[in-house]
ZASE-500905 format. One line per 4 residues: their letters; for each residue x, y, z of N, C-alpha, C, O, CB. Coordinates in steps of 0.05 Angstrom, whole numbers. Glycine has a CB too. Layout:
a	X Y Z X Y Z X Y Z X Y Z X Y Z ~ ...
REM end
This chain:
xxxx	-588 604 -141 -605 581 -144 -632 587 -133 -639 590 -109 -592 556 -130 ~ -645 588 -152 -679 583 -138 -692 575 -117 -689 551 -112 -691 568 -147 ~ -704 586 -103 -709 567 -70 -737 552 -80 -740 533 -65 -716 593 -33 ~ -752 553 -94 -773 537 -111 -770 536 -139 -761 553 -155 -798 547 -109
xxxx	-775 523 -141 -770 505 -173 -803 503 -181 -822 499 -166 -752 464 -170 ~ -803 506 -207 -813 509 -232 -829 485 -223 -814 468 -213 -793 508 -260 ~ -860 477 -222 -878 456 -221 -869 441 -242 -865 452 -263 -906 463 -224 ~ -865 417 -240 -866 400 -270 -894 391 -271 -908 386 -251 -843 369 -273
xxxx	-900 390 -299 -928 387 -316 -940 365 -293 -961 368 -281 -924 374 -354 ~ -921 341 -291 -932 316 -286 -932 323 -253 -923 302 -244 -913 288 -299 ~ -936 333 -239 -937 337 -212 -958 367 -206 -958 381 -186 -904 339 -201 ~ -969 369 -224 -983 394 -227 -1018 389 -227 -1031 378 -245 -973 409 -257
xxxx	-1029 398 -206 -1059 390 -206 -1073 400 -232 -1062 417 -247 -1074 403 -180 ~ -1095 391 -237 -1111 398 -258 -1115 420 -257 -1115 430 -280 -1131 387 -262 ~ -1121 437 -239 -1126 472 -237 -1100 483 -246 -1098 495 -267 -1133 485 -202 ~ -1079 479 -229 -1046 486 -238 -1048 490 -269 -1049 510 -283 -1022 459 -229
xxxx	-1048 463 -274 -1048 459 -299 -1056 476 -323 -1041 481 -342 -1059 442 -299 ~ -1087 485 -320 -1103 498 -325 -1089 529 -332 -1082 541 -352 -1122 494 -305 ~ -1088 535 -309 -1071 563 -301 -1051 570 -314 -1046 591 -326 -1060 565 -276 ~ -1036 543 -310 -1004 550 -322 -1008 553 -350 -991 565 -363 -979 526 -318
xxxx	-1032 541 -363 -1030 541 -399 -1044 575 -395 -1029 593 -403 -1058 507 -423 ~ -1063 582 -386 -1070 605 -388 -1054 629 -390 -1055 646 -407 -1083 607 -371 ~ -1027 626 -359 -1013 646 -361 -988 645 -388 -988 664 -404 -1003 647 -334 ~ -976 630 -390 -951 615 -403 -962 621 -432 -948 634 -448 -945 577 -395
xxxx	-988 612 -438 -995 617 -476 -991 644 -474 -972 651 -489 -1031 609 -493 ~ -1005 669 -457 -1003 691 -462 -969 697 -466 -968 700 -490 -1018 704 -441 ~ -944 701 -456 -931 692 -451 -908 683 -457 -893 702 -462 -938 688 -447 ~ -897 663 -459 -879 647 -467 -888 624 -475 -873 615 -492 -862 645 -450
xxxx	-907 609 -469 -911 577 -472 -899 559 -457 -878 567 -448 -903 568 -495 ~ -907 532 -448 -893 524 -429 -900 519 -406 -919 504 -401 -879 535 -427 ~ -885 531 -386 -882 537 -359 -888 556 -352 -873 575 -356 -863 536 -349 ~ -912 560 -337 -913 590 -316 -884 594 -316 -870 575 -322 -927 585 -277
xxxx	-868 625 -309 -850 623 -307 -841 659 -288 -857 676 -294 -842 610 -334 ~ -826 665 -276 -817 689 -261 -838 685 -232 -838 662 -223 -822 721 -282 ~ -851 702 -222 -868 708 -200 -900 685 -204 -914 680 -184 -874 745 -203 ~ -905 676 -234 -925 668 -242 -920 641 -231 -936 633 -214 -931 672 -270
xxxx	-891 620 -241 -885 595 -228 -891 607 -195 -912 596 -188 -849 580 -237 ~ -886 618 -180 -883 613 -153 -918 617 -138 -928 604 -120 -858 637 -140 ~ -928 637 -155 -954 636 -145 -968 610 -157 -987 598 -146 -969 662 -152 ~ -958 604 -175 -972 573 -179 -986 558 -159 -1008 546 -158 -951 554 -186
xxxx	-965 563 -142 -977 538 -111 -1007 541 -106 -1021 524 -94 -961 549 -74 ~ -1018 568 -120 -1043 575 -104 -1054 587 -135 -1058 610 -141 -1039 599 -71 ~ -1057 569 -146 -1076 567 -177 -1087 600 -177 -1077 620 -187 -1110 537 -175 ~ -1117 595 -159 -1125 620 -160 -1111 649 -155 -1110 666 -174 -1141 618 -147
xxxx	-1101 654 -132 -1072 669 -132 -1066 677 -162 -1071 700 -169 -1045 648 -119 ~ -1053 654 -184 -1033 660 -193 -1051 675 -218 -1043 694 -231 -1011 637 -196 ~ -1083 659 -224 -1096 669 -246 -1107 706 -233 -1113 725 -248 -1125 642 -256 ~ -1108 707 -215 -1115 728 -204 -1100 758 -208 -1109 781 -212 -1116 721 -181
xxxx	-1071 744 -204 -1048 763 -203 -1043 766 -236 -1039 789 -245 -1019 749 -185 ~ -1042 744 -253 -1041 753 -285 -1062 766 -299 -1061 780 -320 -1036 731 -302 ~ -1085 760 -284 -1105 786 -301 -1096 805 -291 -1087 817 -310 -1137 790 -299 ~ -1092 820 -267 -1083 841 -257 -1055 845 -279 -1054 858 -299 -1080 836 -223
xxxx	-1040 834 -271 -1015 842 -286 -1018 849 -320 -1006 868 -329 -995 817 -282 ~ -1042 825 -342 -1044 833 -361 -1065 859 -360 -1069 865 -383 -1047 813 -376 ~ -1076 872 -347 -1093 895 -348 -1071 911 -345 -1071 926 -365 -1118 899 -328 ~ -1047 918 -325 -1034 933 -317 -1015 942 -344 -1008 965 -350 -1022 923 -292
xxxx	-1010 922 -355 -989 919 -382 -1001 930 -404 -988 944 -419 -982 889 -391 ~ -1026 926 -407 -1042 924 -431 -1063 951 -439 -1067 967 -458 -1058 898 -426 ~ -1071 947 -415 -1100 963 -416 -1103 984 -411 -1121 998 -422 -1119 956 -402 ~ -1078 1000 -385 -1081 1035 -376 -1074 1051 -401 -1064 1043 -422 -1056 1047 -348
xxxx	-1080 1070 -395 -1074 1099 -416 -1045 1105 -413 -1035 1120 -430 -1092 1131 -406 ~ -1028 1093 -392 -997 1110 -399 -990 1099 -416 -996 1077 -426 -972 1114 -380 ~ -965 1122 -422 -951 1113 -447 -925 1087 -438 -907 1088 -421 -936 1144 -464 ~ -932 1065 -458 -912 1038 -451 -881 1048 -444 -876 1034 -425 -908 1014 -481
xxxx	-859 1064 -449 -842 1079 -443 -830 1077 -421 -809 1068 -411 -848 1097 -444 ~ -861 1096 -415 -865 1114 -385 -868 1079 -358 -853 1077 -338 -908 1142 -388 ~ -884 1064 -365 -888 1037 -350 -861 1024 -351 -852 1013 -332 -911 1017 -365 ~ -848 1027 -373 -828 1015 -372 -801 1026 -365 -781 1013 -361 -829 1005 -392
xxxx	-802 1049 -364 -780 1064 -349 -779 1058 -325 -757 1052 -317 -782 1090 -349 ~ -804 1057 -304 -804 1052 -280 -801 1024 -272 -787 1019 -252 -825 1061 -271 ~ -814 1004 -289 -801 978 -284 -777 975 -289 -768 960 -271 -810 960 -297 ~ -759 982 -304 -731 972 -297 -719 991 -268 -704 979 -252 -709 977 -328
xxxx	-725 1018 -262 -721 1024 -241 -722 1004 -220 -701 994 -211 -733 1042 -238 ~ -751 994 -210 -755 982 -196 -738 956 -194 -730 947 -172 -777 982 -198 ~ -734 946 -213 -715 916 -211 -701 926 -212 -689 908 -201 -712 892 -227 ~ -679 947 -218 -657 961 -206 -656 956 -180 -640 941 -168 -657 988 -209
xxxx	-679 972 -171 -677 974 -135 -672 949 -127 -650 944 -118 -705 983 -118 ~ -690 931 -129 -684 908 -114 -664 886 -126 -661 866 -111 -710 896 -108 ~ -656 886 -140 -633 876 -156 -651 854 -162 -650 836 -145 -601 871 -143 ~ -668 850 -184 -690 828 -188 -682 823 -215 -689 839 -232 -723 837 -184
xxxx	-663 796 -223 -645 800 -240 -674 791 -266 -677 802 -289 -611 779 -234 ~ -690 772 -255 -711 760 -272 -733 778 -280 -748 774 -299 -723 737 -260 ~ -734 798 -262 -755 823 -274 -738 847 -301 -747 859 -320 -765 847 -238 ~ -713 845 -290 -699 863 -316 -691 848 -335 -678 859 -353 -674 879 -311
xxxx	-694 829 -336 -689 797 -360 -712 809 -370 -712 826 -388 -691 754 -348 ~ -730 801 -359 -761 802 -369 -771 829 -383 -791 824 -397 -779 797 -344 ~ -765 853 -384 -772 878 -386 -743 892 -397 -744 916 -400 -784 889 -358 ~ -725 883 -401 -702 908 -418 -711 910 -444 -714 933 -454 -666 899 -423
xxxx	-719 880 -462 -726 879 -482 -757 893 -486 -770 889 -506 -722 854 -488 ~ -761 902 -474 -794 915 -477 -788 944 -468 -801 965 -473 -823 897 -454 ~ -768 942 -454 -761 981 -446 -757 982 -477 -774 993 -490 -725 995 -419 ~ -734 970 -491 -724 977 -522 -743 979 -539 -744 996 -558 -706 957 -536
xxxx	-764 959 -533 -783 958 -558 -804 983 -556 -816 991 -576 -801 928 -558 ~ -806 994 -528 -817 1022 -523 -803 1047 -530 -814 1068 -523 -821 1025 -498 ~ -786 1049 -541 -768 1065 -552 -746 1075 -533 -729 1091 -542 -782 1086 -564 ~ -744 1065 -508 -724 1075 -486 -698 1077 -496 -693 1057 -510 -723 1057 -463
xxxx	-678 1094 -495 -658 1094 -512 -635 1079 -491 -639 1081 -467 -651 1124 -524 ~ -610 1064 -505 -595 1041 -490 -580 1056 -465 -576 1049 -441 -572 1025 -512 ~ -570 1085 -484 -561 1103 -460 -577 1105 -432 -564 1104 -412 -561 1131 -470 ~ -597 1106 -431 -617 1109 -408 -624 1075 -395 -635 1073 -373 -647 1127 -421
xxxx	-620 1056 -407 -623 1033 -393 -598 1018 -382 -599 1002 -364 -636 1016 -407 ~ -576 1025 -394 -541 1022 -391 -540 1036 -364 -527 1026 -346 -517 1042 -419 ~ -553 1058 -358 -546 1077 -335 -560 1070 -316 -551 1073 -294 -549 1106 -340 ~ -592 1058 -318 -601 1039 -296 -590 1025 -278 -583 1021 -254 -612 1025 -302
xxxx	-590 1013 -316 -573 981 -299 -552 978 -289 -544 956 -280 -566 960 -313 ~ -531 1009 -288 -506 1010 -275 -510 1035 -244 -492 1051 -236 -482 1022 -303 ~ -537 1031 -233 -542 1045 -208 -534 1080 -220 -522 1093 -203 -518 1029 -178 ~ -540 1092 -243 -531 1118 -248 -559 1127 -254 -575 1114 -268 -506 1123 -272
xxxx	-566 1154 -239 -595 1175 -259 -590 1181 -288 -573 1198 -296 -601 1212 -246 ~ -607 1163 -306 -605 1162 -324 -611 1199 -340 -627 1213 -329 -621 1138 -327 ~ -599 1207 -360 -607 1239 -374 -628 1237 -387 -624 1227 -409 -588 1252 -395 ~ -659 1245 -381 -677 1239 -385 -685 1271 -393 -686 1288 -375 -687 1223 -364
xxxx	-690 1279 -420 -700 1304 -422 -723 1307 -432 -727 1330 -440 -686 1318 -435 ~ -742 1292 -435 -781 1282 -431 -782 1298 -412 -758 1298 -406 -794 1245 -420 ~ -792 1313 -396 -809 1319 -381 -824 1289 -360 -822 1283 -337 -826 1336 -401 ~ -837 1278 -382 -853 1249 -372 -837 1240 -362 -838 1233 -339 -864 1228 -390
xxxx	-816 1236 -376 -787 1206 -366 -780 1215 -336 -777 1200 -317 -745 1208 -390 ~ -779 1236 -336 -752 1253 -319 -778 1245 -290 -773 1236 -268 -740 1303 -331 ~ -805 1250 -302 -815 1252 -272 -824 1225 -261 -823 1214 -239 -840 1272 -268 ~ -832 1219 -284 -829 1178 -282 -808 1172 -262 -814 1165 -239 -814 1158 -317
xxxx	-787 1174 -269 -763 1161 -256 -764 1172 -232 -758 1158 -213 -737 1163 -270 ~ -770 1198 -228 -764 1213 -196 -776 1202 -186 -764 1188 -169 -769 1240 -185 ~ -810 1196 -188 -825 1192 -171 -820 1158 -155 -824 1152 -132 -850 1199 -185 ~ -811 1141 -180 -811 1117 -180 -787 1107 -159 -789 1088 -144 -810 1108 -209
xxxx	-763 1126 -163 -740 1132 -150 -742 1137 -113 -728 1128 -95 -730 1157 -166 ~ -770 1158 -113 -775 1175 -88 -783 1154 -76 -768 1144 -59 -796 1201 -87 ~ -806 1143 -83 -822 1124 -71 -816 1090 -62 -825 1073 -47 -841 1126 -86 ~ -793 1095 -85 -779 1063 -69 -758 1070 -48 -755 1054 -29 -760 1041 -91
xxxx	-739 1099 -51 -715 1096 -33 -728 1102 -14 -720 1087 4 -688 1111 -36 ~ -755 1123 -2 -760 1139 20 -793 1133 28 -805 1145 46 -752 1173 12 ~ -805 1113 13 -816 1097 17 -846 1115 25 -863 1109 41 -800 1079 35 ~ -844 1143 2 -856 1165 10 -857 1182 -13 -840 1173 -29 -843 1176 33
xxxx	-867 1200 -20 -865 1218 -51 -875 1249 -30 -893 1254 -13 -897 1204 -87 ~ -857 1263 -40 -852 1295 -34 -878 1305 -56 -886 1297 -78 -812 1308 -45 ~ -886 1324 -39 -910 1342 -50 -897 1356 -74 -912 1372 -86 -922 1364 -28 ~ -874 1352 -82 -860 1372 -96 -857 1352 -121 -862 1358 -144 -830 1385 -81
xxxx	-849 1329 -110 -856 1304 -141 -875 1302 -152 -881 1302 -176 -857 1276 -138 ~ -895 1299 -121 -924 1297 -135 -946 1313 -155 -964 1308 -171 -935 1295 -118 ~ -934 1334 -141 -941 1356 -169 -931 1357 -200 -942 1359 -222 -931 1384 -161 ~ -902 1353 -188 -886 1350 -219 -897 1330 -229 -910 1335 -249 -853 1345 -220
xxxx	-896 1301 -223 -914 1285 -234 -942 1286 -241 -949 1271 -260 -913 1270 -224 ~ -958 1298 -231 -993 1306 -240 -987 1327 -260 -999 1327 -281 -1016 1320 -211 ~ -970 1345 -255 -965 1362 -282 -962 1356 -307 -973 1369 -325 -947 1374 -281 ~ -943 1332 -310 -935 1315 -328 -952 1299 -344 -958 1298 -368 -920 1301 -317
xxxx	-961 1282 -318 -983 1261 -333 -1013 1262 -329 -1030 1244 -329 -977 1232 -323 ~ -1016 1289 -325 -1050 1287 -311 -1057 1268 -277 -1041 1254 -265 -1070 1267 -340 ~ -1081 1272 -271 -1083 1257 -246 -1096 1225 -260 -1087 1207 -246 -1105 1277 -221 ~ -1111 1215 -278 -1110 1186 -286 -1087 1176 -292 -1085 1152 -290 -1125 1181 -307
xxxx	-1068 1189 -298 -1040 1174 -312 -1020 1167 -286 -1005 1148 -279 -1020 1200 -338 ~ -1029 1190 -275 -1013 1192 -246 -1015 1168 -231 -994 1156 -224 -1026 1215 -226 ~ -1044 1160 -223 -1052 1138 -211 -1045 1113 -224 -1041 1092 -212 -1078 1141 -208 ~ -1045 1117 -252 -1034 1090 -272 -1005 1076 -265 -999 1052 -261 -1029 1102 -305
xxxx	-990 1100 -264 -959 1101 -261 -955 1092 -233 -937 1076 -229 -944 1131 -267 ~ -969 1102 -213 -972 1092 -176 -982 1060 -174 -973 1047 -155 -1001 1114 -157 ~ -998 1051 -192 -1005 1024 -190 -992 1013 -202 -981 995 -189 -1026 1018 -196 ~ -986 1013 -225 -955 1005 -248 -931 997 -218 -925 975 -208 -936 1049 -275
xxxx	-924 1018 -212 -901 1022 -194 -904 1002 -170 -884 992 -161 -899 1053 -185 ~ -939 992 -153 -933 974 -136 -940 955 -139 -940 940 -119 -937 977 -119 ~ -950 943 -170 -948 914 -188 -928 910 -184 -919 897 -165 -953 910 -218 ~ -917 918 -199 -880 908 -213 -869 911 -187 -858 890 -179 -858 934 -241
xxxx	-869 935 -167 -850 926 -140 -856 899 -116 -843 888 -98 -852 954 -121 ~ -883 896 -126 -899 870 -104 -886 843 -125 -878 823 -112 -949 871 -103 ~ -884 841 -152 -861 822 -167 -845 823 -167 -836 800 -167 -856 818 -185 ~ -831 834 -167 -797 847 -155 -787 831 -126 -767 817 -123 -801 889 -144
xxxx	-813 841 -103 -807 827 -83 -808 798 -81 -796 784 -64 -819 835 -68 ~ -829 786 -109 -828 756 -92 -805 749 -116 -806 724 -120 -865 731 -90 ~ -786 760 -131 -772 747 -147 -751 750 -134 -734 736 -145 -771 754 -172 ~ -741 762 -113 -717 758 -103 -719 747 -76 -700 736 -67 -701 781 -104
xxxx	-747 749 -58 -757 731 -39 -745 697 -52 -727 683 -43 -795 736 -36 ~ -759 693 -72 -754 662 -79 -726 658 -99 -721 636 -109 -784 650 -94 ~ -715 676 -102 -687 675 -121 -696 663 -148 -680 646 -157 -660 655 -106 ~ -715 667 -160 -717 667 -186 -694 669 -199 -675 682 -191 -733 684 -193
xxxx	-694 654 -221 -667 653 -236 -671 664 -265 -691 655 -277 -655 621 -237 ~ -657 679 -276 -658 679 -305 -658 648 -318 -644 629 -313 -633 696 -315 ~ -678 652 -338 -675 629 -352 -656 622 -377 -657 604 -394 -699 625 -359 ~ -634 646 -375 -615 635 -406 -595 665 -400 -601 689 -396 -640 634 -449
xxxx	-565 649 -400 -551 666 -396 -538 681 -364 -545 673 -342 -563 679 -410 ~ -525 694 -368 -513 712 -339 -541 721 -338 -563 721 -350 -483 743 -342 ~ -523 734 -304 -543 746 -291 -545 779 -308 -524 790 -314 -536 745 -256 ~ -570 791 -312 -562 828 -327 -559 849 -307 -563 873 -311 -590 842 -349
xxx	-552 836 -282 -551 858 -267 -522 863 -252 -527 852 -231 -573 855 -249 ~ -505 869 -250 -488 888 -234 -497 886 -200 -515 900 -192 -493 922 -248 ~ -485 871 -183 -486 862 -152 -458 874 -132 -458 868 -108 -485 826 -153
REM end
């Protein structure tokens, strides 16, 4: 159960308001909704954090895949059932194959024979369990993706983990259906 609930329209200041059509049209429609409802509380906050987030999604040079390989990692890690709700269907639509998101989502190293994938996931892997990346990743990864892509994939990685945290900080709920994660 959610430890904050969803603003209703009619209890929502005119800025809220504002915000929530901004984020939500991009979106879903509706309701702010995942990390976006909770930053709500703080309008600016929340429009602040969705340009950031739509630049991060939208706008870098990596390949969508590669962003999205590491986001479901990451809501792996923290068991963030509303961030892998949110992103399985966009790992698929990036071409991620089911074998490799089946094996996520069941705590297994997915068989990744990309070069990109394989170092994607290490690094994304290194840096959440050990809270640290080995000179030995870090190369393999700059090898891989160049040093702009590198930095893409490092900021990718502490977006989605700084959402990650406030979706299981506030127990965000999936909005339809079981939970997709394995506890």
């Amino acid at each position: 159960m959610a430890r904050i609930d969803v603003i209703p329209f009619d209890k929502m200041t005119p800025e809220q308001r504002r915000v929530n059509d901004f984020i939500a049209g991009k979106r879903h429609g509706g309701h702010a909704r995942g990390p976006f409802g909770i930053w709500l509380r703080n309008p600016v906050l929340a429009e602040k954090a969705a340009n950031f987030g739509d630049y991060v999604r939208d706008e870098l040079s990596i390949d969508r895949a590669l962003a999205e390989l590491a986001i479901l990692a990451i809501a792996r890690h923290y068991d963030a059932q509303y961030e892998w709700f949110a992103h399985e269907r966009h790992a698929r639509a990036a071409g991620i194959d089911d074998a490799i998101i089946e094996a996520i989502r069941n705590g297994k190293t997915p068989e990744l024979a990309d070069e990109k994938m394989a170092a994607t996931y290490a690094i994304t892997k290194e840096v959440l369990e050990n809270k640290a990346v080995s000179e030995a990743t870090y190369r393999r990864v700059l090898d891989a993706l160049g040093e702009t892509q590198t930095v893409e994939l490092a900021t990718t990685i502490g977006f989605y983990a700084m959402v990650a945290m406030m979706l299981v900080t506030f127990l965000v709920d999936v909005p339809e259906g079981p939970d997709p994660l394995p506890v």
